[in-house]
N, C-alpha and C positions, 0 to 999 in steps of 0.2 A: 436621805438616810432613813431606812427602817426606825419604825417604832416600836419602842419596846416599853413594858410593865414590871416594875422592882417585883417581882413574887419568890426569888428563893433567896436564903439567907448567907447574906456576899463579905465577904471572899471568905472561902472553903479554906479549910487548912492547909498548907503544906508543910506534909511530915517525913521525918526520918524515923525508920522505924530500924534502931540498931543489930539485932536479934536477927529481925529479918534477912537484913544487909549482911550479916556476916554466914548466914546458911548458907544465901544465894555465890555470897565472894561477891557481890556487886555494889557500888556504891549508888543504892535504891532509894530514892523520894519516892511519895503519895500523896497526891492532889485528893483532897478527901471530901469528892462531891455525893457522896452518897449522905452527906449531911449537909445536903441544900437545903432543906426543910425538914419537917416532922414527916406524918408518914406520907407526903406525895416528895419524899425527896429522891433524889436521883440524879441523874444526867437531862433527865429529859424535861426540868424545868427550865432549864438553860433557853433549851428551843421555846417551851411553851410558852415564857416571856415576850416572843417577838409574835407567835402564832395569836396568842391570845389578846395583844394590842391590835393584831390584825383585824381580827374574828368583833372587837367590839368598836375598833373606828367601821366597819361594817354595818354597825347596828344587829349583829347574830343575836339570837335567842336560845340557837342549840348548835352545840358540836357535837360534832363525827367524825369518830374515828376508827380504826380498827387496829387486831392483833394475835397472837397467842391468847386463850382461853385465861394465863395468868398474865397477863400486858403487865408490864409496868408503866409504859406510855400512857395506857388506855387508865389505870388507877392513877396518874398525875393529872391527865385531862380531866376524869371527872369530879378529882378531889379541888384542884385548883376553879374550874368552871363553877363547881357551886359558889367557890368564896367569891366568886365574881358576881352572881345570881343566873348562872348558865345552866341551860337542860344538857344533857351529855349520851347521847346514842354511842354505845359501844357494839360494834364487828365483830364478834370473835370465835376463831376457828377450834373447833373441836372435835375429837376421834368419833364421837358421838353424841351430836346435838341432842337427841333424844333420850339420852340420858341427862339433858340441863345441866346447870353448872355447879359444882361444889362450892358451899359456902363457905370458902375458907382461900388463904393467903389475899392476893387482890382480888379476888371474886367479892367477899366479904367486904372491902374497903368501896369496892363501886360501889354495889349494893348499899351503904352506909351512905354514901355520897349523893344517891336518890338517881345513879345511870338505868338506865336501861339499856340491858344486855338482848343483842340477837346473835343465837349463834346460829352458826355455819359451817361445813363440813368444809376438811382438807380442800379438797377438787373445787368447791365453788370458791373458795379464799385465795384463787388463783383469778377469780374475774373481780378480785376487792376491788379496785379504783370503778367498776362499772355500779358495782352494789352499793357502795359512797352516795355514788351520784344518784343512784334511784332512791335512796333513804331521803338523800336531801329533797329530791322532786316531789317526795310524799310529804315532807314536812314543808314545802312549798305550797303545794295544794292545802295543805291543813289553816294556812294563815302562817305559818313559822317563818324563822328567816333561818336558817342554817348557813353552817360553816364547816368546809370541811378537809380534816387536816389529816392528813398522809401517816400511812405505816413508820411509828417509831418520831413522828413531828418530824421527819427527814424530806427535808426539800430545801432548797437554796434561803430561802427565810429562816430557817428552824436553822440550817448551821451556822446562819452567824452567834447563835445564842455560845458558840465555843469557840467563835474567832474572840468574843468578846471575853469568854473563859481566858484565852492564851493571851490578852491585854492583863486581866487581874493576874496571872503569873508573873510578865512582865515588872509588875508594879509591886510584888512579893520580894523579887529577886532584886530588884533597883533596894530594896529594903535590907537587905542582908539575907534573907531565907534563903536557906537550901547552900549555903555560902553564895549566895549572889553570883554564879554563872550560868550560865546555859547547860542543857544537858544536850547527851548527845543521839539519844532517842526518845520517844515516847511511846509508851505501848497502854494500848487498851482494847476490849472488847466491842465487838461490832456486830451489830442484828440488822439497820435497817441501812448504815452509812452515813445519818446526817451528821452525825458527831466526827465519825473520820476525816468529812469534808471542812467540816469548821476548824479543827486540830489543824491537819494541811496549811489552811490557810492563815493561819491566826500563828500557829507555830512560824510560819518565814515571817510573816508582819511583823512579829515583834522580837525575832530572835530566838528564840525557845530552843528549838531544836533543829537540827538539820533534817531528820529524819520521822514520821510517825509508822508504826509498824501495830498494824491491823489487825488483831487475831477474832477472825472472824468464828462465828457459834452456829452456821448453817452455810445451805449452797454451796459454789464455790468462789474460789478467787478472780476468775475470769467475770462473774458473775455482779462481783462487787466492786471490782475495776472498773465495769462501764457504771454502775450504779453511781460510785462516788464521787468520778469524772461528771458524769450528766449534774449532780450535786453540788462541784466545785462551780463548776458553768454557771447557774444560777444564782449562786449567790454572788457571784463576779460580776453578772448582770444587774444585780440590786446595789453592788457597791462595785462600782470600776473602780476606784484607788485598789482596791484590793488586788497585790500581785501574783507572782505566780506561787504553788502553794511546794510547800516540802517535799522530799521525797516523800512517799507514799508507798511502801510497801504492804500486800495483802496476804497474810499468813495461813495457814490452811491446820496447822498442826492443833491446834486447841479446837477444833469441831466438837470431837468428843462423836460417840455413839449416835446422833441425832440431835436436834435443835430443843433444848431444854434435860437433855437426858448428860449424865456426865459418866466419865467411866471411873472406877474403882478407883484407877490411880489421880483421877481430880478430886475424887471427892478427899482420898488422901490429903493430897497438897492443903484443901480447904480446908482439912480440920488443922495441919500443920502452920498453916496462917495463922490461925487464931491462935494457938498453944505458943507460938513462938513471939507472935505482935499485938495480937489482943485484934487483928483486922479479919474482920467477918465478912465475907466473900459468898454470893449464892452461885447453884449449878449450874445456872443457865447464862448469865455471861462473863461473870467479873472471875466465878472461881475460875473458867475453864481459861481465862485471858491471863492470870496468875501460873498457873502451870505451863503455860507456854510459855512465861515467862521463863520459870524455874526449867523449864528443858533448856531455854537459848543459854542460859547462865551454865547449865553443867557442859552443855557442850563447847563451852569460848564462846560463843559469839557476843557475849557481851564484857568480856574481861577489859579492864581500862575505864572501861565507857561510867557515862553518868548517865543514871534511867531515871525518870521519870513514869510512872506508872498512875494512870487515873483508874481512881475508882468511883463508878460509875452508880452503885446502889445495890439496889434490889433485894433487899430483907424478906418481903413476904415471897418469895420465890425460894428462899432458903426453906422459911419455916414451913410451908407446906409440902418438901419433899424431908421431911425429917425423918421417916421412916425409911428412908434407902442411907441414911448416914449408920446405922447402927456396926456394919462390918467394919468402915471407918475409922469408928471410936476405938471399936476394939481393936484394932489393928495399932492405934495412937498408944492404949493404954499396955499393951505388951512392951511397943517398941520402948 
């Protein structure tokens, strides 16, 4: 079995949030992992647990990693690596390297953390796994020992961090939460896969849900199908008991405008989240995975059903696009 390191703060809540539930007409829970931790909390501690036991029975001295300009991976890796006493090289693609990075939402937090940031243009962060490997070769040649961990901690390691999510469910529900059944989806946002693939599998292992429904924030569906397959693969190969994984459907409707960019009517729903549940949702994956919610809801497709909704994080993603919320508000404070 993988080893893993206790670093986020277990088990997350699950909530009903009534308000919400009755806008939607759906009977809605919330896995509320966007408070795994202080500020490196998220989804992506889950993974870093298992990547991070990797990275130091290793003997590493530095992780690499890469992402979006505002990662939230890339600020979990380097918040978490320092509490370990790890150096943290961050990847990260941006519209204009040469304009450097704004010291604000996660850029601020690396920086705090003591990463070092190298950015990189759109086009080249198409050859990331080769640019990984030459960071690492250089901090090789330096005397270092690197370690280096994949877009979003997405690989067959990094998902079990959410098979083992969907065990702490299980053991919620054995308890009475949520009235102690199953639901009958689960919907969350998706950037890189690792999380869809641990859901999948973690969800049949222990009953959770028959279904995980994917609303993917970039590319496309075809796209994230072989991704999260190749995904489930691996981690089947680290743990054979593991069966086969839930249905798995890959949603395309909460894209939104671009990866990181939301449209009018997300950013809506997100300020509606909050006014209605007090649930603070950012543009780039959890709000646009809520509004795709709130479409399957008004259209039927989830009448009856019991949903489960994880929420994934990403605060400093909210607050550094706080200037595109302003039509938003006002639109909130008429309505």
């Amino acid at each position: 079995m993988a080893g893993r390191i206790g670093l986020a703060h277990l088990p997350t809540p699950l909530q009903r949030s009534p308000r919400l539930a009755e806008a939607l007409g759906v009977d809605l829970y919330i896995k509320r992992d966007d408070m795994t931790g202080g500020a490196e909390a998220g989804n992506k501690i889950r993974k870093l647990e298992f990547l991070l036991a990797a990275a130091l029975s290793e003997g590493a001295d530095t992780l690499i990693t890469c992402g979006g300009i505002q990662s939230n991976h890339a600020r979990a890796t380097a918040l978490l690596g320092a509490s370990l006493g790890l150096r943290s090289v961050l990847v990260l693609r941006a519209a204009d390297p040469a304009a450097g990075a704004p010291l604000a939402g996660n850029v601020l937090l690396d920086r705090m953390a003591g990463a070092e940031i190298r950015l990189i243009t759109m086009e080249q962060y198409q050859e990331r796994a080769a640019i990984l490997v030459a960071v690492a070769e250089e901090i090789r040649a330096a005397g270092g020992k690197p370690y280096i961990i994949p877009e979003g901690g997405s690989n067959g390691l990094g998902a079990l961090g959410y098979v083992r999510a969907m065990e702490e469910v299980r053991r919620q529900l054995d308890l009475g939460l949520a009235g102690g059944k199953p639901f009958d989806v689960i919907v969350h946002a998706c950037g890189s896969g690792g999380t869809a693939a641990g859901l999948a599998l973690g969800a049949s292992r222990y009953e959770i849900a028959p279904e995980v429904r994917t609303m993917i924030v970039c590319n496309d569906a075809p796209t994230f199908e072989r991704t999260i397959t190749g995904i489930i693969d691996e981690a089947r190969a680290l743990e054979p008991s593991l069966g086969a994984p839930a249905a798995l459907r890959v949603d395309e409707r909460s894209r939104g405008p671009a990866y990181a960019v939301a449209s009018p009517e997300q950013r809506c729903r997100i300020v509606e989240a909050a006014r209605l549940g007090g649930l603070v949702l950012d543009p780039v994956y959890t709000g646009k995975a809520f509004a795709g919610l709130w479409d399957m809801a008004q259209q039927g497709e989830l009448t009856g059903k019991r949903v489960l909704f994880l929420h994934t994080g990403g605060l400093p993603g909210l607050l550094v696009q706080a200037d595109s919320f302003s039509d938003a508000l006002t639109a909130a404070s008429v309505g």
